[in-house]
Residue frames relative to the residue before (quaternion, step in Angstrom):
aa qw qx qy qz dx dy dz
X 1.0000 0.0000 0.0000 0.0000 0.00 0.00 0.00
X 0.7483 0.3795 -0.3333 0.4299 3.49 0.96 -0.56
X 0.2813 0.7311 -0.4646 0.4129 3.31 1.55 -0.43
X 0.8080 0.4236 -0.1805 0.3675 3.43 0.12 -2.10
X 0.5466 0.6128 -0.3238 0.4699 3.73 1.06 -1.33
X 0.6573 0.5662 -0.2592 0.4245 3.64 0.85 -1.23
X 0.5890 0.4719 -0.3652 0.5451 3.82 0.61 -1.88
X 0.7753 0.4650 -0.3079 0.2965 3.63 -0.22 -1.58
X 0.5772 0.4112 -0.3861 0.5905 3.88 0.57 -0.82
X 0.6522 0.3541 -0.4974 0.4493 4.32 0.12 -0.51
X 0.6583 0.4838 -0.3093 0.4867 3.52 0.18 -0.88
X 0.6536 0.3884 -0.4721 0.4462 3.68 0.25 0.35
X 0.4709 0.5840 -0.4046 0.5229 3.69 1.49 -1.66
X 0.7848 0.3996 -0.3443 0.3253 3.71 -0.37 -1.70
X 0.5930 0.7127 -0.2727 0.2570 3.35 1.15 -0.82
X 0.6749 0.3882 -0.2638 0.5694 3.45 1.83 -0.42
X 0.3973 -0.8113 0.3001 0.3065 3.53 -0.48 0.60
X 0.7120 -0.5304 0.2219 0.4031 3.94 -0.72 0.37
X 0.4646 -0.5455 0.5680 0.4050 3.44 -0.66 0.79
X 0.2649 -0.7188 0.5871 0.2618 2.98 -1.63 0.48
X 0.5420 0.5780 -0.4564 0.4047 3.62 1.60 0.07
X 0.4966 0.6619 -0.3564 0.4338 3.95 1.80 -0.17
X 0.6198 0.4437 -0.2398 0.6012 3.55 1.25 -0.87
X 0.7986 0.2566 -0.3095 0.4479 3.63 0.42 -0.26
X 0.5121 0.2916 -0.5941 0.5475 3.72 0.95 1.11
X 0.4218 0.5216 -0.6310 0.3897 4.26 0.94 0.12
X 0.8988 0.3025 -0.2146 0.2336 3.15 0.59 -1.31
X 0.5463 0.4169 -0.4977 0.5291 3.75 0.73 0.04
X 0.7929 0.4410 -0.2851 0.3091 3.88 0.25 -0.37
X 0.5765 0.3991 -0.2154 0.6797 3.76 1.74 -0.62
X 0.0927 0.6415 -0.7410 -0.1754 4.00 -0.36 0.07
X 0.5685 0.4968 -0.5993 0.2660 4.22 0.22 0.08
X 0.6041 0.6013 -0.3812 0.3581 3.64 1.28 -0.10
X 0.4261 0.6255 -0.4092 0.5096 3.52 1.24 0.33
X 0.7956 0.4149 -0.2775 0.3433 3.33 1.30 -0.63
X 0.6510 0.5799 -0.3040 0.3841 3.06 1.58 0.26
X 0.5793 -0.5639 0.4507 0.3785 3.48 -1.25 1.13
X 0.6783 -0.6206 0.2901 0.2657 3.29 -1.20 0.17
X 0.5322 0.5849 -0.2995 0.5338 3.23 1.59 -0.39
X 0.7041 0.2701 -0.3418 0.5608 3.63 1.14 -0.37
X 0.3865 0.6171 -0.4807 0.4887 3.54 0.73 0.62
X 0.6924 0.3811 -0.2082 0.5761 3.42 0.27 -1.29
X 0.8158 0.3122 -0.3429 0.3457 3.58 0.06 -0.47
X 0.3262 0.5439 -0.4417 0.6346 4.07 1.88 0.32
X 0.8307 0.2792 -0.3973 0.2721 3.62 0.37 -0.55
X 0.6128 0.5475 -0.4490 0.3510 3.21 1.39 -0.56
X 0.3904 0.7238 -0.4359 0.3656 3.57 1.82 -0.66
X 0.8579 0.3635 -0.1686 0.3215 3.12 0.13 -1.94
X 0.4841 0.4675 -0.5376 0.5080 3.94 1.15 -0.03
X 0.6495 0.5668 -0.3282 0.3861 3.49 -0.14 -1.29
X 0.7571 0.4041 -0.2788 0.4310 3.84 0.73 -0.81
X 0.5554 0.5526 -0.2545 0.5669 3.33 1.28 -0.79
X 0.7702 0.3334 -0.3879 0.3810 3.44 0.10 -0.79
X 0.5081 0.6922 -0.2467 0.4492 3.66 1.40 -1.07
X 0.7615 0.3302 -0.1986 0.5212 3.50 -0.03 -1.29
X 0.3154 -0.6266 0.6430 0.3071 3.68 -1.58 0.67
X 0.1468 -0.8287 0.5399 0.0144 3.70 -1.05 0.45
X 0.0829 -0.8216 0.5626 -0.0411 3.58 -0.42 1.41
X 0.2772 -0.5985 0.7499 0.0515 3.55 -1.13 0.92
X 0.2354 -0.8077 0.5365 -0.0663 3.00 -0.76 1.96
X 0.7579 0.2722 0.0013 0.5929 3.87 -1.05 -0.34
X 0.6092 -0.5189 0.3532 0.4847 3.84 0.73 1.47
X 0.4453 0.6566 -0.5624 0.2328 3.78 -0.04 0.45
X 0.5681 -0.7337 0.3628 0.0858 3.46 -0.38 1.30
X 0.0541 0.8943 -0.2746 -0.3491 3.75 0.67 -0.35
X 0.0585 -0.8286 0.5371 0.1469 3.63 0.22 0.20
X 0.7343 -0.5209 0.3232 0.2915 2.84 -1.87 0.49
X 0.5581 0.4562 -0.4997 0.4803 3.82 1.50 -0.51
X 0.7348 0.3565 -0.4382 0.3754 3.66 0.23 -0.26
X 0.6211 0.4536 -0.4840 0.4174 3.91 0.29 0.25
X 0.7927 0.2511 -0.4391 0.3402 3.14 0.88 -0.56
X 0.7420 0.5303 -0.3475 0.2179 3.40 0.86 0.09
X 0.3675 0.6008 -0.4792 0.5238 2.94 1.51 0.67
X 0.5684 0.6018 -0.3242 0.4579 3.78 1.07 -1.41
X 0.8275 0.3900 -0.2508 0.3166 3.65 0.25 -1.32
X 0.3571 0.6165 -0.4446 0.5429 3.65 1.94 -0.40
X 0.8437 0.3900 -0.2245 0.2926 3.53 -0.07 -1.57
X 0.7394 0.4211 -0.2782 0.4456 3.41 0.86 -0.91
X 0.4364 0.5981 -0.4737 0.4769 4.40 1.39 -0.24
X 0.5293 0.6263 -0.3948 0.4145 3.78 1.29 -0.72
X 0.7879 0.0523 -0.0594 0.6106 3.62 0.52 -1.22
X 0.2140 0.7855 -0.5717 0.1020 3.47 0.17 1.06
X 0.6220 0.5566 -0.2378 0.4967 3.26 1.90 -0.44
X 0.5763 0.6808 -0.2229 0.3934 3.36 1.34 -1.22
X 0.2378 0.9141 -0.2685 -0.1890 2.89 -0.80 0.64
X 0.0463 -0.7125 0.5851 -0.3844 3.22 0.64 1.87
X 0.4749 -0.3979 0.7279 0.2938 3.18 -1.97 -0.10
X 0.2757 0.7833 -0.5572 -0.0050 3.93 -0.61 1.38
X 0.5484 0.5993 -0.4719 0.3427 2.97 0.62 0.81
X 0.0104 -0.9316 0.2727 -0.2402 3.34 1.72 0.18
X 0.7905 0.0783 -0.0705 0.6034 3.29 0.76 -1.00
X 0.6097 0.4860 -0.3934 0.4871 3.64 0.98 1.34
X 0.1800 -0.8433 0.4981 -0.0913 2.84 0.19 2.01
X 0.8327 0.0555 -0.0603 0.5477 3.98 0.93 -0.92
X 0.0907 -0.6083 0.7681 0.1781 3.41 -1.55 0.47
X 0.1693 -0.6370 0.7511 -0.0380 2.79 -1.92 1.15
X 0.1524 -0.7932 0.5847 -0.0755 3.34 -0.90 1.53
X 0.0763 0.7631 -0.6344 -0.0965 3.17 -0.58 1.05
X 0.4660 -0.6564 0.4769 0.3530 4.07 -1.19 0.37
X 0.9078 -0.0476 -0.2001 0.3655 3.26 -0.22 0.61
X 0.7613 -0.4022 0.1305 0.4916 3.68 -0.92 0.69
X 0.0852 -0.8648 0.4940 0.0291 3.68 -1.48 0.57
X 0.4700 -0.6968 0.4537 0.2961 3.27 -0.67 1.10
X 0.2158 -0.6547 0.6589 0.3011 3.86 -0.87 0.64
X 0.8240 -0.4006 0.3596 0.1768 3.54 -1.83 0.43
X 0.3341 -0.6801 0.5693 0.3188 4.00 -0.22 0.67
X 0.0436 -0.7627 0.6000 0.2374 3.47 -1.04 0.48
X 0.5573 -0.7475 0.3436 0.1117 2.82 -1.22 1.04
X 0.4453 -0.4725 0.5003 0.5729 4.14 -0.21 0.46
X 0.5731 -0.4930 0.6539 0.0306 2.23 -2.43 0.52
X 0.3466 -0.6862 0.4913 0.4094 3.74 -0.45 0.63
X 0.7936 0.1330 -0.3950 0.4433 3.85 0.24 0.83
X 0.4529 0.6997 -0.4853 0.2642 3.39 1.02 1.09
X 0.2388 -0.7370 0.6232 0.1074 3.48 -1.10 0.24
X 0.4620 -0.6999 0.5314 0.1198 3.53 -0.91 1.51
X 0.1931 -0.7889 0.5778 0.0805 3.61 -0.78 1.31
X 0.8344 0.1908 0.0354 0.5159 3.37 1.36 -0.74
X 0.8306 -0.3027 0.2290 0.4075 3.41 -1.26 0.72
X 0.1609 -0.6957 0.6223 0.3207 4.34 0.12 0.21
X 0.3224 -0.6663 0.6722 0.0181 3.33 -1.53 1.43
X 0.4391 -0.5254 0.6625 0.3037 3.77 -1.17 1.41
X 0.8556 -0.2468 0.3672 0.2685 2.41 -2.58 0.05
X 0.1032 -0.7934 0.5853 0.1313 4.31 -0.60 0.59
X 0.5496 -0.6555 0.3884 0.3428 3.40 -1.18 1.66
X 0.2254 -0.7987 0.5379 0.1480 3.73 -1.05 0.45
X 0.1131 0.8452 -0.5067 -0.1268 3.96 -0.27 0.61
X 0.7949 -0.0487 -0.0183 0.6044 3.31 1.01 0.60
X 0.0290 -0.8168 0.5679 -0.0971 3.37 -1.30 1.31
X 0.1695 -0.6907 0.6879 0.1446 4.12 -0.48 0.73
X 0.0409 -0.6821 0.7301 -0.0002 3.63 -0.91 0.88
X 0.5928 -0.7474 0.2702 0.1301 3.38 -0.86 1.49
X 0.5037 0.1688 -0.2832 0.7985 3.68 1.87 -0.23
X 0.6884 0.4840 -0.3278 0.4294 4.09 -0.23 -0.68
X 0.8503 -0.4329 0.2276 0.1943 2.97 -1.76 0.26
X 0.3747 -0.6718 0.4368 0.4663 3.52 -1.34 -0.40
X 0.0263 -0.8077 0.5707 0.1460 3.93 -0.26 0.19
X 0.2468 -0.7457 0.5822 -0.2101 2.54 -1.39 1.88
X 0.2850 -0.6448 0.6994 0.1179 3.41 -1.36 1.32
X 0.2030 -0.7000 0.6575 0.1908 3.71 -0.79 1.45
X 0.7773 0.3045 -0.4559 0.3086 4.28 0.46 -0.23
X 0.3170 0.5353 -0.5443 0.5627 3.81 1.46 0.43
X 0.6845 0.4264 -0.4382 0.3971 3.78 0.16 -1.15
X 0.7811 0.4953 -0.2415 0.2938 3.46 0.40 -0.49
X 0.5996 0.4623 -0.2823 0.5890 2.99 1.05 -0.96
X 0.6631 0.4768 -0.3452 0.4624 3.95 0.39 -0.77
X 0.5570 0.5485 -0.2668 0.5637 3.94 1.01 -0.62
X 0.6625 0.3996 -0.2849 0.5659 4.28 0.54 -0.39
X 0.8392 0.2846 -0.1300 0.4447 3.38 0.55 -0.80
X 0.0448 -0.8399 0.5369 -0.0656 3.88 0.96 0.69
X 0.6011 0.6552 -0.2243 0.3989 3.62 1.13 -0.47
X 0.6781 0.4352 -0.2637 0.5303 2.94 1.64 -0.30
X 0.5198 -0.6552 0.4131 0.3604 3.69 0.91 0.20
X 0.5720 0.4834 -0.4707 0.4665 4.12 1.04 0.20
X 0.0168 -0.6897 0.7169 -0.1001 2.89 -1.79 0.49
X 0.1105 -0.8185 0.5373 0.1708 3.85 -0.21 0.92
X 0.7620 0.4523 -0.2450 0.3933 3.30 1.01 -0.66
X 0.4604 0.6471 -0.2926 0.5327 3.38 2.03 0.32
X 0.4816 0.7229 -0.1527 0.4713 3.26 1.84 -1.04
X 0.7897 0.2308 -0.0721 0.5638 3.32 -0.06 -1.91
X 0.7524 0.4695 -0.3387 0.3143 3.76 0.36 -0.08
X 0.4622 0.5640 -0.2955 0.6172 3.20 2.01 -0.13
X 0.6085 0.5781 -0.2685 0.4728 3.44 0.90 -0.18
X 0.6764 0.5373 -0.0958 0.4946 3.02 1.18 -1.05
X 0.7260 0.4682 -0.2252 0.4506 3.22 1.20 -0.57
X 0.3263 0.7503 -0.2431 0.5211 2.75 2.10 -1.02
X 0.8830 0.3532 -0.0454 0.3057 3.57 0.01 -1.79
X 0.3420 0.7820 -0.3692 0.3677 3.27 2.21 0.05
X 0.7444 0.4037 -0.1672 0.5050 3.83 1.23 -0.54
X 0.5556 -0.7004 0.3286 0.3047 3.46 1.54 0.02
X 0.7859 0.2412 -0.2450 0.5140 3.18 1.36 0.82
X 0.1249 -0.7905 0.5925 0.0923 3.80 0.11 0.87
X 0.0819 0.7366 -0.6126 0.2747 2.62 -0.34 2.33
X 0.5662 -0.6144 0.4117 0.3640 3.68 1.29 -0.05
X 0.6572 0.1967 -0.4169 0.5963 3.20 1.19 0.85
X 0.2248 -0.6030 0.6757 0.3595 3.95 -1.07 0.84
X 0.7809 -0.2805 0.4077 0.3812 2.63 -2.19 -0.70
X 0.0006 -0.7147 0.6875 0.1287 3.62 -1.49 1.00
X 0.8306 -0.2954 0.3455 0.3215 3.12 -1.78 -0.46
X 0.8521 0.0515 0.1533 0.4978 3.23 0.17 -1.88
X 0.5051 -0.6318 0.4763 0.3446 3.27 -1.14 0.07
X 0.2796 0.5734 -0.5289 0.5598 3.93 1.40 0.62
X 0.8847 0.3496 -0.0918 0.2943 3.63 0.40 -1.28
X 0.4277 0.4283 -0.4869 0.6298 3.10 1.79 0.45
X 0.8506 0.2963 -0.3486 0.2592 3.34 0.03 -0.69
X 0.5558 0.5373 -0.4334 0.4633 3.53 1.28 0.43
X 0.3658 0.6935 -0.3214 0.5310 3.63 1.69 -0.16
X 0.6571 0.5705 -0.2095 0.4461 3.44 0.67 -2.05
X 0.7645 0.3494 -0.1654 0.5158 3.52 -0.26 -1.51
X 0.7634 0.3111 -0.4456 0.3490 3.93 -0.26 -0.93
X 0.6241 0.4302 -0.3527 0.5487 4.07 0.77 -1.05
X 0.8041 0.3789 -0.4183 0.1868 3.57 -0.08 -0.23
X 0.7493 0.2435 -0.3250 0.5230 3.12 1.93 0.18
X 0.2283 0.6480 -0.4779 0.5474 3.02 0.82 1.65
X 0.8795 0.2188 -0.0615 0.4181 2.98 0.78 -1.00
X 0.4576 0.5922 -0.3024 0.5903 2.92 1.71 0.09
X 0.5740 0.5297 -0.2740 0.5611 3.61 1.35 -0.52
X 0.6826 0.3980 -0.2883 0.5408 3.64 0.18 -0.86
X 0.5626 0.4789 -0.4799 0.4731 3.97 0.53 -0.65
X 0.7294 0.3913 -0.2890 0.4810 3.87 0.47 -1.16
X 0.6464 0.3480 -0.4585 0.5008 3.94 0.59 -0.44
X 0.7465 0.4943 -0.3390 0.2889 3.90 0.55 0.09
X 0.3037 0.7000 -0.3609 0.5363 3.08 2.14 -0.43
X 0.8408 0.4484 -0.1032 0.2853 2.96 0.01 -2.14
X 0.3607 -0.7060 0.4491 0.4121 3.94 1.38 -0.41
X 0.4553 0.6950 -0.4861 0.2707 3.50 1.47 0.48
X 0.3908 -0.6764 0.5060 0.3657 3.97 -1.16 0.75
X 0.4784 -0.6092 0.6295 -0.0608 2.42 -2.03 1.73
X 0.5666 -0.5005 0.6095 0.2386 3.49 -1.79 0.76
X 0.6618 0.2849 -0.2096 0.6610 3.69 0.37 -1.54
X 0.7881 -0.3163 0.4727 0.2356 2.40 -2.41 0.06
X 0.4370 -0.5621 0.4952 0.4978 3.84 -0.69 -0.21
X 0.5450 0.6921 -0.3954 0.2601 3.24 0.87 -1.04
X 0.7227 0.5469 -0.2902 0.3072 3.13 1.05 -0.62
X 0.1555 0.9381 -0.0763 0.2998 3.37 1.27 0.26
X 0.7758 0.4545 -0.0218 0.4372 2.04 0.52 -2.31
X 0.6863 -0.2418 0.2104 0.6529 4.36 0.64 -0.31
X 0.7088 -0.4758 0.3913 0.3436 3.04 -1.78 1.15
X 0.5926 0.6031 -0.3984 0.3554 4.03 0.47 -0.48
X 0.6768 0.4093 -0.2222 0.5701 3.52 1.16 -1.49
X 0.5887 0.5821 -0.4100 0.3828 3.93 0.78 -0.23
X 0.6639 0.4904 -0.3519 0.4415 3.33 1.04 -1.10
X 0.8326 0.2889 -0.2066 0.4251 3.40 0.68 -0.87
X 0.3740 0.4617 -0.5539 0.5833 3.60 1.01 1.01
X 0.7189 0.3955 -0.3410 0.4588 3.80 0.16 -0.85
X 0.7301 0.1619 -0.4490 0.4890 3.85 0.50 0.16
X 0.3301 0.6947 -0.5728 0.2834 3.12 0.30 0.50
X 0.5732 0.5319 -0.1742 0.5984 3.20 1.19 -2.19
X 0.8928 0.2688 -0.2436 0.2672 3.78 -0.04 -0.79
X 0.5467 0.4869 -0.4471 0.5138 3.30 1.23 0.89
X 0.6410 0.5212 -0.2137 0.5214 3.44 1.42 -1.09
X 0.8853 -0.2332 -0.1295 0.3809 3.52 1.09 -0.82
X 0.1865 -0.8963 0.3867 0.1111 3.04 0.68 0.98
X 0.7899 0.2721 -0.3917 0.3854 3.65 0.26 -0.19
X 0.3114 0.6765 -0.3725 0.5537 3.54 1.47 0.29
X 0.6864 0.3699 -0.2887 0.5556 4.21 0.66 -1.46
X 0.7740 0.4875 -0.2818 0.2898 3.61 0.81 -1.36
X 0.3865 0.7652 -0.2438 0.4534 3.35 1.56 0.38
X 0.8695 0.1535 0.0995 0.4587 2.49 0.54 -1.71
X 0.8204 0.2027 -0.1447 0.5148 3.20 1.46 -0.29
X 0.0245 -0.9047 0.4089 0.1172 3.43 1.36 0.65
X 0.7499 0.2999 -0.3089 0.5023 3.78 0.57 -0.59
X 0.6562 0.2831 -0.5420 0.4421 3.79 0.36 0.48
X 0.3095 0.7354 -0.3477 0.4924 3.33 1.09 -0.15
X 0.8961 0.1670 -0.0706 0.4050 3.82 0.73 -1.30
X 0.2904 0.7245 -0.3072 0.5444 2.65 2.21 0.00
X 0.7466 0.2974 -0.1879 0.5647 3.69 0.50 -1.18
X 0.6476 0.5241 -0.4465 0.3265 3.69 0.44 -0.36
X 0.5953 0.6697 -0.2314 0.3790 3.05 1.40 -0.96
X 0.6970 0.5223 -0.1671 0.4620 3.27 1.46 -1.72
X 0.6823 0.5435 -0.1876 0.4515 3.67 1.54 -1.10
X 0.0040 0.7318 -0.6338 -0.2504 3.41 1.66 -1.49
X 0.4987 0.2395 -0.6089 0.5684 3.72 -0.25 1.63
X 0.1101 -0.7123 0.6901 0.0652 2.76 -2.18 0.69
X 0.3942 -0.7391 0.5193 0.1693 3.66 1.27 1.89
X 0.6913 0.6420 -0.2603 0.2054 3.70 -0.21 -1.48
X 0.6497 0.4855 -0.0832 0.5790 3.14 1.37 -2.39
X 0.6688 0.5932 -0.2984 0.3342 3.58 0.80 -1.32
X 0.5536 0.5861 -0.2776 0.5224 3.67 1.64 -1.60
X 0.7814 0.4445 -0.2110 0.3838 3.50 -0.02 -1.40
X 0.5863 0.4251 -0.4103 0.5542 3.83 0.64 -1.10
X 0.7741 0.2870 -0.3289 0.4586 4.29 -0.16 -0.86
X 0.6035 0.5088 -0.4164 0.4512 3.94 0.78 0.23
X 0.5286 0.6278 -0.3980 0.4100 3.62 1.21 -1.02
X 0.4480 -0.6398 0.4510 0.4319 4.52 -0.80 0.62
């Protein structure tokens, strides 16, 4: 019954047709959307109404929301599962925008704790996926990271890779796959990848990824799609089997999609 309640509430959303002032912040703000054919166009838009209307959205710290910032947070998140086809965003019920970076809260000791280590101030926050709770979003990180694709960031590539991650109930740096061929080809290519990059960061040696990534198989998965939405023929270079590891998991191949619409 909810199945049906669900089809019927989409089938009204799809039922209105796309702004055309939404497609023209896809397009000055997404340039990978030039690379799509038109049939995956139309289906980003039916994505990106359907997500917008679905999701509850809050404009934090006096931040206004407008429609360039839903959809361009929407059209980041939904190019992710444009191939996919399930319902994955399921377990993303709110975004919470706030406009410019935020400091998250000192915790305080416990009344039977005991400090092991220097106390650390308040740490700047541009974006967080909390595993029942919201996404939180920086909309002038979102921007500024969204002009410059060349650099290989993406916050809103970040917190939604998480999310997908967190579709199985554990943000362990692997989402949900198919088969057990594909966990264990998952297993073996990210773990020495990522076991590499720990030792080129130990060592002060320069890295492809971010350091950030590093930090635990969870923060790797979602630094590494960053790089493969932002740059994909840059990762496929240099990193051809995680590179196919994620194509496989995403079914898009950004990279093939760049080159074939660059080629005279």
């Amino acid at each position: 019954m909810w199945q049906w309640f669900r089809e019927r509430r989409r089938k009204k959303i799809l039922a209105a047709p796309f702004p055309g002032e939404w497609e023209r912040r896809i397009q000055i703000n997404i340039p990978y959307y030039q690379y799509l054919n038109n049939e995956e166009k139309k289906r980003l838009q039916d994505l990106i109404q359907i997500f917008i209307a679905e999701k509850y959205w809050l404009g934090c710290n006096g931040l206004e929301l407008t429609d360039e910032i839903r959809v361009v947070i929407a059209a980041h998140a939904c190019l992710m599962i444009l191939a996919l086809p399930n319902d994955y965003y399921r377990n993303v019920k709110s975004i919470y925008v706030y406009p410019t970076t935020i400091l998250s809260p000192e915790r305080p000791l416990g009344f039977f704790e005991i400090s092991t280590a220097p106390a650390r101030g308040p740490m700047p926050i541009l974006g967080e996926a909390h595993h029942r709770g919201p996404v939180i979003l920086v909309w002038d990180v979102v921007k500024r990271e969204t002009r410059h694709p060349e650099h290989g960031h993406n916050v809103v590539y970040h917190e939604f890779a998480h999310k997908l991650d967190m579709l199985d109930n554990s943000a362990d740096g692997t989402p949900p796959l198919t088969t057990p061929e594909e966990y264990q080809r998952w297993s073996e290519v990210c773990s020495k990848e990522y076991l590499e990059l720990c030792d080129k960061v130990k060592h002060g040696q320069p890295t492809f990824f971010d350091s950030y990534a590093a930090t635990n198989e969870t923060e790797f998965f979602a630094v590494v799609t960053e790089y493969f939405f932002s740059k994909p023929e840059n990762m496929k270079h240099s990193y051809p089997e995680l590179y196919q590891v994620l194509q496989d998991f995403y079914r898009q191949d950004p990279a093939q999609k760049v080159l074939t619409n660059q080629l005279p």
